[in-house]
C-alpha positions in Angstrom: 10.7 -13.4 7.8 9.8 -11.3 5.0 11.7 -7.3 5.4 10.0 -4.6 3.5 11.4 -1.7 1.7 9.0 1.1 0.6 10.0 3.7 -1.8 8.4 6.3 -4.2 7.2 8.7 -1.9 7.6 12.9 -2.7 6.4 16.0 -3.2 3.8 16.6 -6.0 1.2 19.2 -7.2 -2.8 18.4 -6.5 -3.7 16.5 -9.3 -0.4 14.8 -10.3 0.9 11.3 -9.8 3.2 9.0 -7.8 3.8 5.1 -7.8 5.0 3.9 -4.2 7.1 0.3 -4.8 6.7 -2.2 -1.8 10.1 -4.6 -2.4 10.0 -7.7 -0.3 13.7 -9.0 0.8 14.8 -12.3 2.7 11.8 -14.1 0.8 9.1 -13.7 -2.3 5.6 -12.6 -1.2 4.4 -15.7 -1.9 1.1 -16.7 -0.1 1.1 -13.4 1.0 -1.0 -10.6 1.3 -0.2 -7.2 0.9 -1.1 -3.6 1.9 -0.8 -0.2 2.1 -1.7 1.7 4.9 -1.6 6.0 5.4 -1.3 7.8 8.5 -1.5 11.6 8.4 -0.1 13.7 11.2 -2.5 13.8 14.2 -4.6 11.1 12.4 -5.1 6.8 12.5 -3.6 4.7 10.2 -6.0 4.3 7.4 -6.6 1.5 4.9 -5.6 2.2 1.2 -5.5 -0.6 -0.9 -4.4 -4.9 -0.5 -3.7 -7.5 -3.3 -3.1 -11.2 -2.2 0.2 -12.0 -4.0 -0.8 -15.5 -5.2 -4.1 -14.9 -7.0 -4.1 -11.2 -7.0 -7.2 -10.2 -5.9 -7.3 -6.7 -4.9 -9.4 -4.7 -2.7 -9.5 -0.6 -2.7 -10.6 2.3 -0.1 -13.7 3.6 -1.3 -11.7 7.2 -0.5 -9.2 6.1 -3.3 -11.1 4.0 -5.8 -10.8 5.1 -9.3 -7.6 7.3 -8.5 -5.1 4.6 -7.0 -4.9 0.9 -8.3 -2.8 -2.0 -6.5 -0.8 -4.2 -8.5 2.0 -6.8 -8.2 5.1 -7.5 -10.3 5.9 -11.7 -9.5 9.7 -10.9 -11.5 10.8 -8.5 -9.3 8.7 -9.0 -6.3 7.3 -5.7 -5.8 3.7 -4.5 -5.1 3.0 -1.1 -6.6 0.6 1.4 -5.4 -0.4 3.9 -8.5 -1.4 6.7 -7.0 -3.3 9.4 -9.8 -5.3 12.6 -9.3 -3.6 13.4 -6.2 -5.4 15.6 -3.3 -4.4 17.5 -0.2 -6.2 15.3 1.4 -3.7 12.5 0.2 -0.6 13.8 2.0 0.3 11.0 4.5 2.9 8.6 5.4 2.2 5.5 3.5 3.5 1.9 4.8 3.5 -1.3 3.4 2.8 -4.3 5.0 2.5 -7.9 4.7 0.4 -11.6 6.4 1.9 -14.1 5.7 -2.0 -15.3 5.9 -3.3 -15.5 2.0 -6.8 -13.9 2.8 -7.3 -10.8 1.1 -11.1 -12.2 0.8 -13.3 -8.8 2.1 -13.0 -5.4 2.8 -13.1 -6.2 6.9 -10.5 -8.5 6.5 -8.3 -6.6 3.9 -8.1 -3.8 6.1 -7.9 -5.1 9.4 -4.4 -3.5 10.4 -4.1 -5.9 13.6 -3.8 -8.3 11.5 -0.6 -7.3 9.3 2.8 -8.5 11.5 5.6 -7.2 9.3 5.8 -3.1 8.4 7.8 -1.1 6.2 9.5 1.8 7.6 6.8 4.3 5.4 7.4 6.9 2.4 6.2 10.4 2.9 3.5 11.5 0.3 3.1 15.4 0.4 0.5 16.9 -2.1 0.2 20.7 -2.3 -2.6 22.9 -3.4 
């Protein structure tokens, strides 16, 4: 099955910028879909963002819309997570994960986190004030 390494993560300044990089090993993300998930401490796993790797449709947290935009990169198979204007509110340990299900389809099913069988082991994002 499909191993995912998540990378990016880091210390910045409210208002700056990261990009997290979701690298898929063993096999492509091919009929895939893809998302990243944040848990902060003492908190449940939220829903961030999910692209389905085939047709890239993308679906966004209302929390993050217009500050963080999905993407994919088929040549090096990699899903990015831009991550601008960053917040205290931000600071989380982000994971990646992947269905070997296509459906990206609605927000329901995008970020339905039962649904999502393989995990990275997560990248600490820490944003100051």
């Amino acid at each position: 099955q499909v191993q995912l390494v998540e990378s990016g993560g880091g210390l910045v300044q409210s208002g700056g910028s990261l990009r997290l990089s979701c690298v898929a090993s063993r096999r492509t993300f091919s009929g895939y879909a893809v998302a990243w998930f944040r848990q902060a401490p003492g908190k449940e796993r939220e829903f961030v963002a999910a692209i389905s790797w085939n047709a890239g449709r993308t679906i966004l947290s209302d929390s993050v819309k217009g500050r963080f935009t999905i993407s994919r990169d088929t040549g090096k198979n990699t899903v990015y997570l831009q991550m601008n204007r960053l917040q205290p509110e931000d600071t989380a340990i982000y994971y990646c994960a992947a269905d070997a299900r296509a459906l990206v389809g609605s927000f329901s099913t995008a970020s339905n986190l039962g649904r999502y069988d393989h995990w990275g082991q997560g990248t600490q994002v820490t944003v100051s004030s």
